[in-house]
N, CA and C of each residue as an Amber inpcrd file, in Angstrom:
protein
   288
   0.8340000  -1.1780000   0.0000000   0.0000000   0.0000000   0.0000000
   0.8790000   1.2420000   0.0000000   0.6330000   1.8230000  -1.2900000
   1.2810000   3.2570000  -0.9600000   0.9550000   3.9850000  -0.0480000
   2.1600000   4.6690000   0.7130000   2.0500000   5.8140000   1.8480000
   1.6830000   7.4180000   1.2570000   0.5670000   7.8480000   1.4680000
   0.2500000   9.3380000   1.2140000   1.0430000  10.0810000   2.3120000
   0.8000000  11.4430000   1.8090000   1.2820000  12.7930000   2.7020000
   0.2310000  13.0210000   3.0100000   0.3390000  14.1720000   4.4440000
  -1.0220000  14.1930000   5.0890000  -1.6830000  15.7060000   4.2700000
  -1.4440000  16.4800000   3.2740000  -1.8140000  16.7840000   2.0820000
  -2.7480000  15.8360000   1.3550000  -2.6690000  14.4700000   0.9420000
  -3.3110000  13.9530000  -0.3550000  -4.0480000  13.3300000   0.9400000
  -3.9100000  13.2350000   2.2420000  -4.8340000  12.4000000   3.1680000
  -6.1840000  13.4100000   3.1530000  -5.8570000  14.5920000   3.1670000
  -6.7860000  15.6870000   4.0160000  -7.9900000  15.6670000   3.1070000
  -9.4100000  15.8630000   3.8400000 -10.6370000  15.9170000   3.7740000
 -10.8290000  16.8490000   2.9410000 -11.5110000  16.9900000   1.9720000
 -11.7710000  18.7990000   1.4760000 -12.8770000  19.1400000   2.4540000
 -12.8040000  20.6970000   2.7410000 -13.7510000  20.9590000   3.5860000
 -15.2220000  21.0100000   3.6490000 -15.8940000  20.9510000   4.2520000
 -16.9230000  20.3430000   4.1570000 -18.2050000  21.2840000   3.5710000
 -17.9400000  22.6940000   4.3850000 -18.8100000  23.2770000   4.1660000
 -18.5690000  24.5150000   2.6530000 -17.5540000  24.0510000   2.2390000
 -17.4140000  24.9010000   0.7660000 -17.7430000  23.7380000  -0.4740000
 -18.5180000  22.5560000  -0.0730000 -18.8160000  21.4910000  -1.4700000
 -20.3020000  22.4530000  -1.6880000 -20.9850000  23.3870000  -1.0650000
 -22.5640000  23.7510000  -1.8350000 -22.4960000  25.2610000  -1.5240000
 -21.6620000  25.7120000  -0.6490000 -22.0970000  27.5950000  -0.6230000
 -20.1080000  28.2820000  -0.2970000 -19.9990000  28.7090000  -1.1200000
 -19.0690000  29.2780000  -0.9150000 -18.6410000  30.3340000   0.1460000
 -17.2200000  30.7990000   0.9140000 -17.3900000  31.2030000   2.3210000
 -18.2440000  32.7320000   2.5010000 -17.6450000  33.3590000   1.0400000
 -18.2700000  34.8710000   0.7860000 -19.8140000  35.0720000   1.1390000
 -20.5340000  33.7700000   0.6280000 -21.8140000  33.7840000   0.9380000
 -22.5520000  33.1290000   1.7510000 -21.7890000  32.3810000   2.8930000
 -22.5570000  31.8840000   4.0370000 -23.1450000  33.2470000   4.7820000
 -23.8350000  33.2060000   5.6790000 -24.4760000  33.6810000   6.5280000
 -23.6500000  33.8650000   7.9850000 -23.6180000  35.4200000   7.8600000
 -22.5190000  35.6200000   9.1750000 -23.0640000  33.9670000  10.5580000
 -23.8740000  34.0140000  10.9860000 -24.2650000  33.1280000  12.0320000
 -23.7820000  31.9140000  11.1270000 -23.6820000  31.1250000   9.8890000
 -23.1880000  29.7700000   9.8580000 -22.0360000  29.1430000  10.4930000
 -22.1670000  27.9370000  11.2470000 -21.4700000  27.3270000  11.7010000
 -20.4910000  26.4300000  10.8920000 -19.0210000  26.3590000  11.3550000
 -18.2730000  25.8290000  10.5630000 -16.8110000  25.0390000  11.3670000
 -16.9310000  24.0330000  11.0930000 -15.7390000  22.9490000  11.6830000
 -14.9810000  23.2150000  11.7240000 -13.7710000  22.3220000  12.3910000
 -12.1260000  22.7600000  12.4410000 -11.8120000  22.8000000  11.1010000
 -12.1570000  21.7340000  10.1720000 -11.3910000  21.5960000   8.8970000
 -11.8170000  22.9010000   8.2970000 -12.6000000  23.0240000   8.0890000
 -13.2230000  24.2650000   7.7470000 -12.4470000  25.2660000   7.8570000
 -12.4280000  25.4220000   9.2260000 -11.3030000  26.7810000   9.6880000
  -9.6420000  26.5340000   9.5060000  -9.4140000  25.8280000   9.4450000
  -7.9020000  25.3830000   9.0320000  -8.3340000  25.6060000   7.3110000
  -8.8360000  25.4490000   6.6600000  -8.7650000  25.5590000   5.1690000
  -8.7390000  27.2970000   4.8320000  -9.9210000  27.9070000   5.6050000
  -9.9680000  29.4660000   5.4400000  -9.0410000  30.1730000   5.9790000
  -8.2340000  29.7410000   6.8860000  -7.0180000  30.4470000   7.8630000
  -5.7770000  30.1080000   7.5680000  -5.9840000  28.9210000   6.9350000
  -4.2940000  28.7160000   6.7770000  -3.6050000  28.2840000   7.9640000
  -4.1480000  28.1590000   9.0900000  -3.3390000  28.3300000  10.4890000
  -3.4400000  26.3900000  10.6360000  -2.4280000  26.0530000  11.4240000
  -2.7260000  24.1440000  11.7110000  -3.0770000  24.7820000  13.0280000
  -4.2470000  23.5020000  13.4410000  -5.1930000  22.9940000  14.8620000
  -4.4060000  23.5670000  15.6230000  -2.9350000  23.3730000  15.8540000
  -2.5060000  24.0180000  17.7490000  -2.1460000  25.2530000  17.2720000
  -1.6070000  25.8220000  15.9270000  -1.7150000  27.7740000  16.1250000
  -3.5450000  27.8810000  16.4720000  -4.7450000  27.6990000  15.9900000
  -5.8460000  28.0300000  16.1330000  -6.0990000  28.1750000  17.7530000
  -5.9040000  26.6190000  18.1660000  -5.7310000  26.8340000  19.7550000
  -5.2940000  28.1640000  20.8060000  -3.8440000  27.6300000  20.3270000
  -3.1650000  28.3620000  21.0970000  -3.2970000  30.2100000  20.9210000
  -3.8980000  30.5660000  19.9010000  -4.4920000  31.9090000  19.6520000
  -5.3650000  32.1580000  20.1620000  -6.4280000  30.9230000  20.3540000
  -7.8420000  31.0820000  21.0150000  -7.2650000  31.7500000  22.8640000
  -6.5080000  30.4690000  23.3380000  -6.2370000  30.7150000  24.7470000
  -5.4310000  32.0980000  24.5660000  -4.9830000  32.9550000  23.9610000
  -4.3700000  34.1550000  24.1020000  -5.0060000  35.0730000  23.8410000
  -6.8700000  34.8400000  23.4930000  -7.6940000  35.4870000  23.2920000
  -7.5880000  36.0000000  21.6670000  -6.7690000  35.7170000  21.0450000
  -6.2660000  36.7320000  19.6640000  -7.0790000  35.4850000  18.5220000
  -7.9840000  34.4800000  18.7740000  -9.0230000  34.4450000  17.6690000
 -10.0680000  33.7180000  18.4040000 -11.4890000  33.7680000  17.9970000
 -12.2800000  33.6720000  17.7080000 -12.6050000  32.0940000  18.8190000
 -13.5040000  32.2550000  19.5800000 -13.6180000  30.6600000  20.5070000
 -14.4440000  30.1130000  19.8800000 -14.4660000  28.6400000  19.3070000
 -15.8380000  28.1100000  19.2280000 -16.8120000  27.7670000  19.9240000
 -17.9150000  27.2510000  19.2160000 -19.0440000  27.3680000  20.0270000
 -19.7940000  25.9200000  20.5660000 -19.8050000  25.5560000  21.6050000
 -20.2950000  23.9540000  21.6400000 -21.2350000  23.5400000  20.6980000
 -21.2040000  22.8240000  20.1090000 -22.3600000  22.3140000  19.0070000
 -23.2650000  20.6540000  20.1950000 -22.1650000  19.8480000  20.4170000
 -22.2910000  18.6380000  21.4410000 -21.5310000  18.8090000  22.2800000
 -21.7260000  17.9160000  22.7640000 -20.8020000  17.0360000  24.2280000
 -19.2530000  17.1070000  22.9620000 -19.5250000  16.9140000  21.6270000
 -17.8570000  16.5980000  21.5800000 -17.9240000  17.0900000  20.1100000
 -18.2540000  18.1380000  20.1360000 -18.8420000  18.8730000  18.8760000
 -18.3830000  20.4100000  19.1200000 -17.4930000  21.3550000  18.0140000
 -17.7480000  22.9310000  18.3510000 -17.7600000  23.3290000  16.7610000
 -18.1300000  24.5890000  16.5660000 -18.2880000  25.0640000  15.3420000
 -17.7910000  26.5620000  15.5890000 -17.1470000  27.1250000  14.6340000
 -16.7960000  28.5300000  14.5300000 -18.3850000  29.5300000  13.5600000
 -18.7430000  30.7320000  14.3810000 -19.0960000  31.1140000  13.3290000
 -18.7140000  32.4420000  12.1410000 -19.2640000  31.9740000  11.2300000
 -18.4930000  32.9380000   9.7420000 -18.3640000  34.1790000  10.3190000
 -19.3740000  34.8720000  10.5870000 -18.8940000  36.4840000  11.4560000
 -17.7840000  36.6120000  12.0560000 -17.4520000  35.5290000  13.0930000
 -16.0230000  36.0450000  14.1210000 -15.0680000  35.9420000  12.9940000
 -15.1520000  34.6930000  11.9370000 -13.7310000  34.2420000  11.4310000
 -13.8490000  35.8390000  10.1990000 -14.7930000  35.6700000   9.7850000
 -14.4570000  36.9960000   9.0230000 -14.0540000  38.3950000   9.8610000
 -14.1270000  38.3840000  10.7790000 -13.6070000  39.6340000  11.5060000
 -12.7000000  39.3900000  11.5330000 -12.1080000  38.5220000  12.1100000
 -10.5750000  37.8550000  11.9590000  -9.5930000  38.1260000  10.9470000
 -10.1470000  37.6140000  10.0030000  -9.6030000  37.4700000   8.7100000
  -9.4460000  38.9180000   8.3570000  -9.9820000  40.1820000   8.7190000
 -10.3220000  41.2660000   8.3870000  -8.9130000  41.9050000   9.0300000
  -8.5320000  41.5310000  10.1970000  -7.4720000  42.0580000  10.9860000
  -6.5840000  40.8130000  11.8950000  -6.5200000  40.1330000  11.5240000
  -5.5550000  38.6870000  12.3190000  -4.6070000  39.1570000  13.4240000
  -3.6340000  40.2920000  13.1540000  -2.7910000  40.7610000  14.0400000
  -2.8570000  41.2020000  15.3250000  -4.2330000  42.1480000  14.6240000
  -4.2620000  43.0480000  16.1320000  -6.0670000  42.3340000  16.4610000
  -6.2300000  41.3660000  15.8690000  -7.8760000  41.3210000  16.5790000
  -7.6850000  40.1260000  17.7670000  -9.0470000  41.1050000  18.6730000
  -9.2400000  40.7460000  20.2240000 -10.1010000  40.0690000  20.1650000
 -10.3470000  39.1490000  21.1720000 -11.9540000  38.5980000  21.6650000
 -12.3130000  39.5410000  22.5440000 -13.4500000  39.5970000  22.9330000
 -14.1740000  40.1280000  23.1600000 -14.6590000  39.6340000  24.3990000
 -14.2120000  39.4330000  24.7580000 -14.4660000  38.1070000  26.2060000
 -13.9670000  38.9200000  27.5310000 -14.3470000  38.6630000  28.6530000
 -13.5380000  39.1250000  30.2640000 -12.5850000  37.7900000  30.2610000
 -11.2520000  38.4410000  31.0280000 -10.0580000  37.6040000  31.2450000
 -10.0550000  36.4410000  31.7590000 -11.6680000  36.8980000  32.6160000
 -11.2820000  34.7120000  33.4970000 -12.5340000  33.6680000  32.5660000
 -12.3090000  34.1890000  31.6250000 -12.9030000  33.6870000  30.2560000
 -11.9550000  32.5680000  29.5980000 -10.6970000  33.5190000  29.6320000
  -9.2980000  33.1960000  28.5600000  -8.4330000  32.0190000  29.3680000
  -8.5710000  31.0390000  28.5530000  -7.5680000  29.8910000  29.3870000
  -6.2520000  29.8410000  29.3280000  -5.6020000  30.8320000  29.1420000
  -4.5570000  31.3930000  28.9950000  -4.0240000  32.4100000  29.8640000
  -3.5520000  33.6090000  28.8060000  -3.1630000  34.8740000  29.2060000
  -4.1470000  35.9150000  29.6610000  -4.3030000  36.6340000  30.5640000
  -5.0640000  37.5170000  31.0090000  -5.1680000  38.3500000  32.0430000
């Protein structure tokens, strides 16, 4: 069995196979893969930005389920450097 790279392994994302990101609906909910495809960022930068407050927290969907929605990540995306959450400090599982 040929060995892939985790490139030719990866999922295409899920929620760009029927509405493209420009035209979701600020409130649509959207997965990790999701957000790793629109950000460019891998799972522990996303993290570790979240706990420093500098992007966007997701939102419980289940017990083992979260979703980002399009509004925060597009704010994000709008200013990555300098954008804040919006949250009080004993919010942030991190720095604060």
């Amino acid at each position: 069995m040929d060995q892939l790279d985790a490139n030719t392994r990866a999922k295409p994302p899920s929620a760009f196979l029927h509405v493209p990101f420009d035209e979701m609906p600020q409130t649509a909910l959207l997965r990790l893969p999701d957000v790793i495809s629109i950000t460019g960022l891998r799972r522990s930068a996303i993290y570790s930005h979240i706990q420093k407050g500098r992007f966007p927290r997701p939102e419980r969907l289940t017990a083992h389920a979260s979703g980002w929605r399009v509004g925060d990540l597009r704010s994000w995306l709008k200013e990555p450097v300098s954008w804040r959450a919006d949250l009080p400090n004993d919010n942030l599982n991190g720095e604060g």
